[in-house]
C-alpha positions as CSV (number, residue, x, y, z in Angstrom):
1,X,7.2,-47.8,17.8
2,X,10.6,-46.9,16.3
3,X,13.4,-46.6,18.4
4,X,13.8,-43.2,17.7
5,X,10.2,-42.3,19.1
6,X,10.8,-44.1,21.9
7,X,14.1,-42.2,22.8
8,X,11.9,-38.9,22.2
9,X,9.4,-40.0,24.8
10,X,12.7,-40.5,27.4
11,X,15.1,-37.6,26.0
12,X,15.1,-34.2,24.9
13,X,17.4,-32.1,22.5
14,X,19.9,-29.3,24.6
15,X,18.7,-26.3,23.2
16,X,22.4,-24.7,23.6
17,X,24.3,-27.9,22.1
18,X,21.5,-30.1,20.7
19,X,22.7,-33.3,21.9
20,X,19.7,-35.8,23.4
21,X,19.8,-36.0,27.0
22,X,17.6,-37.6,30.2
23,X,14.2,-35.9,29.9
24,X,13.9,-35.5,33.7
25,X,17.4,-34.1,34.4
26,X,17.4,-30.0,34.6
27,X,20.4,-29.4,33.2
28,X,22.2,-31.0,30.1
29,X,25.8,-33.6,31.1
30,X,27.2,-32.2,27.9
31,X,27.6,-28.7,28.1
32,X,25.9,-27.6,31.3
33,X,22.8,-25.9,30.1
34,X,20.4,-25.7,32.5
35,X,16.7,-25.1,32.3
36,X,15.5,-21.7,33.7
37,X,12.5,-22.5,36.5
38,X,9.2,-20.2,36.0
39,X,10.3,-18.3,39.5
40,X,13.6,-17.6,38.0
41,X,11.6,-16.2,34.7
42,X,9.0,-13.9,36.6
43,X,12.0,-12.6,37.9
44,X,13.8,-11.7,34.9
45,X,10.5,-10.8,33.4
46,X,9.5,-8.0,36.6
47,X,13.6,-6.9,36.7
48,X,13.0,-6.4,32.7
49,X,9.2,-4.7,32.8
50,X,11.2,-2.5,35.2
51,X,13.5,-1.1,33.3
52,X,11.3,-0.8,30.8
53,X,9.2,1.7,32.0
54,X,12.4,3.4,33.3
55,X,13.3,3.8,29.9
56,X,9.8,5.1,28.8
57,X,10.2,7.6,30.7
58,X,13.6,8.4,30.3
59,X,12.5,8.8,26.2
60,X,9.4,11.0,27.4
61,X,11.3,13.1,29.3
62,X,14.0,13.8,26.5
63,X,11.2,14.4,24.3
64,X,10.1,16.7,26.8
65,X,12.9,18.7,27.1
66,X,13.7,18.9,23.0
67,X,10.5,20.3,22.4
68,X,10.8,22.5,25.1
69,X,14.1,23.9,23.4
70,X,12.4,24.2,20.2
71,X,9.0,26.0,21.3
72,X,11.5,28.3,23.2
73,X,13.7,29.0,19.8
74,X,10.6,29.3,17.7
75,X,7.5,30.4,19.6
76,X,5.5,31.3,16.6
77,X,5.1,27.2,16.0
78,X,1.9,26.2,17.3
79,X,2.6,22.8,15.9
80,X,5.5,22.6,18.9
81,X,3.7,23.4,21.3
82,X,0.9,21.3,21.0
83,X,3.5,18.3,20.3
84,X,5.2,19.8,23.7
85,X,1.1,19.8,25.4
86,X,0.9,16.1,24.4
87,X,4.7,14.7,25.0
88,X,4.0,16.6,28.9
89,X,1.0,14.5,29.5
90,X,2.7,11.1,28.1
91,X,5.4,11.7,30.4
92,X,2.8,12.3,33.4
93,X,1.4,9.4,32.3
94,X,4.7,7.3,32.0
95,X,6.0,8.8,35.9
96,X,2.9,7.2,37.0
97,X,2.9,4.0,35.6
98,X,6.5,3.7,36.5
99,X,6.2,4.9,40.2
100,X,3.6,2.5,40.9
101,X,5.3,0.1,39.5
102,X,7.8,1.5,42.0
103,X,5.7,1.0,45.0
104,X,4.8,-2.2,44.1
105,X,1.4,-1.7,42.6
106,X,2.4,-2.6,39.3
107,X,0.1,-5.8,39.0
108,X,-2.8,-3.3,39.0
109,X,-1.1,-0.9,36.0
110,X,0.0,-3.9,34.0
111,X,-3.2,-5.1,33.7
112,X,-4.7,-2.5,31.3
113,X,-1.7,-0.8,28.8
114,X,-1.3,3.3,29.5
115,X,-3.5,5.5,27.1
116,X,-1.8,8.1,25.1
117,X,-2.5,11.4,25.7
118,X,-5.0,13.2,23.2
119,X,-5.9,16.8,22.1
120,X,-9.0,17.7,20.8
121,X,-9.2,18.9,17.5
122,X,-11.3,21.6,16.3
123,X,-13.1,21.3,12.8
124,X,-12.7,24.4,10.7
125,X,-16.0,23.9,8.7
126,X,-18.4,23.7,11.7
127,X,-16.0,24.7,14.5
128,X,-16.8,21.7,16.6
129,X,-14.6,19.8,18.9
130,X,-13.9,16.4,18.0
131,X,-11.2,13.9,20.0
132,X,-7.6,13.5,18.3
133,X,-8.4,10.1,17.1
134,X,-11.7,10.8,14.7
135,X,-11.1,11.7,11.6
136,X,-14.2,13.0,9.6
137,X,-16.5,15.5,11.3
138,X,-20.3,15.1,11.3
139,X,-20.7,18.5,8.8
140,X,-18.3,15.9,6.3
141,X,-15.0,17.8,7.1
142,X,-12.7,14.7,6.8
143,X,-9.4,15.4,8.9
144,X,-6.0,15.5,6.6
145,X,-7.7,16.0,3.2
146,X,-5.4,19.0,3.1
147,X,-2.2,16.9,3.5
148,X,-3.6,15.2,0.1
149,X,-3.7,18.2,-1.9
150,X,0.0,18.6,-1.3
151,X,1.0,14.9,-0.7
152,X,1.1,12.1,-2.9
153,X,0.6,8.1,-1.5
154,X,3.4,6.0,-0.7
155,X,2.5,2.9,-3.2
156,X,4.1,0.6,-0.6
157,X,2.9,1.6,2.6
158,X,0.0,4.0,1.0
159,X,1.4,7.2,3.6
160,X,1.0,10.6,2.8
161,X,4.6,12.0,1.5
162,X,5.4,15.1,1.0
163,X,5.5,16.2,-3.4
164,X,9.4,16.7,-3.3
165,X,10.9,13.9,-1.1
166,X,12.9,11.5,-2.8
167,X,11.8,8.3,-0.2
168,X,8.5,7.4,2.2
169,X,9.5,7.1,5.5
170,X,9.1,3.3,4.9
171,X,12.2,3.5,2.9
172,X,10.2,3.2,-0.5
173,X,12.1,5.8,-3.2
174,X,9.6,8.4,-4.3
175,X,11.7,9.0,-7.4
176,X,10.3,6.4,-9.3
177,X,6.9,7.7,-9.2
178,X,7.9,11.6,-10.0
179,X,5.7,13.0,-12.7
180,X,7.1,12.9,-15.8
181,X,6.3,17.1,-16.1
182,X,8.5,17.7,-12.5
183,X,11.6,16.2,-14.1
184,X,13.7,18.9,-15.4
185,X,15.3,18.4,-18.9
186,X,12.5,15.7,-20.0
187,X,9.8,16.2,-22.7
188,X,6.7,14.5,-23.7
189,X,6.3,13.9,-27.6
């Protein structure tokens, strides 16, 4: 063995100054970087999955209360207040999580993540009832067709954009793939 494996089996870099140091000792002469135990980091990690979920539902809550504004200045939007419908029922969802957590039952809750609220959607060819997640009806009806007709593909992400934005919501400019009849002052030969 070289001596340099040898003084890998006996020392170990300082992660803060990377000097070698005794492999046994918890904290490093040099600088004073100490190892955290595990106790120390299920600590941090409960103190941190706490706030967390206070923060969750903080951020459901203020979703809550935007829509809530806007259904109130437009109440002809059905399209608000089914986004209010579903952001109420994550932030039920969230206030239970984090008040069990709370109480102390959190080992239970953080063993299976929360599920996000769904709507049903209705079908407009067959008028049947189908959960928010499926997207093609048994009739054939496939959900969002009609965001095609009036949507072209991102190329880079391949999401719907709307026909006069000039970038994806990836950040990918839309410009660049403009049809050469929608730009005003061009000509074809």
């Amino acid at each position: 063995m070289t001596e340099d494996a040898i003084s890998t089996l006996y020392r170990k870099p300082c992660p803060s100054c990377a000097r070698q140091y005794a492999r046994d000792s918890r904290a490093c002469p040099f600088c004073g970087y100490a190892e955290v135990l595990a106790s120390e980091t299920e600590e941090d990690q409960e103190r941190l999955y706490g706030e967390y979920l206070a923060a969750r539902h903080k951020q459901a809550h203020d979703e809550v209360e935007r829509l809530r504004r806007a259904v109130t200045l437009h109440p002809e939007d059905r399209a608000q207040e089914r986004a209010l419908a579903l952001a109420l029922a994550d932030e039920e969802a969230l206030g239970r999580e984090w008040a069990a957590y709370r109480d102390g039952h959190h080992q239970a809750v953080r063993d299976e993540p929360p599920q996000r609220a769904t709507a049903d959607k209705e079908c407009p060819v067959c008028t049947a009832t189908l959960p928010k997640d499926v997207g093609r009806c048994a009739c054939g009806y496939v959900f969002g067709a009609e965001v095609a007709a009036t949507a072209t593909l991102c190329p880079h992400c391949t999401a719907p954009v709307a026909a006069g934005a000039e970038r994806c919501g990836c950040g990918y400019p839309m410009a660049a793939h403009t049809p050469v009849s929608g730009i005003p002052g061009l000509r074809r030969r």
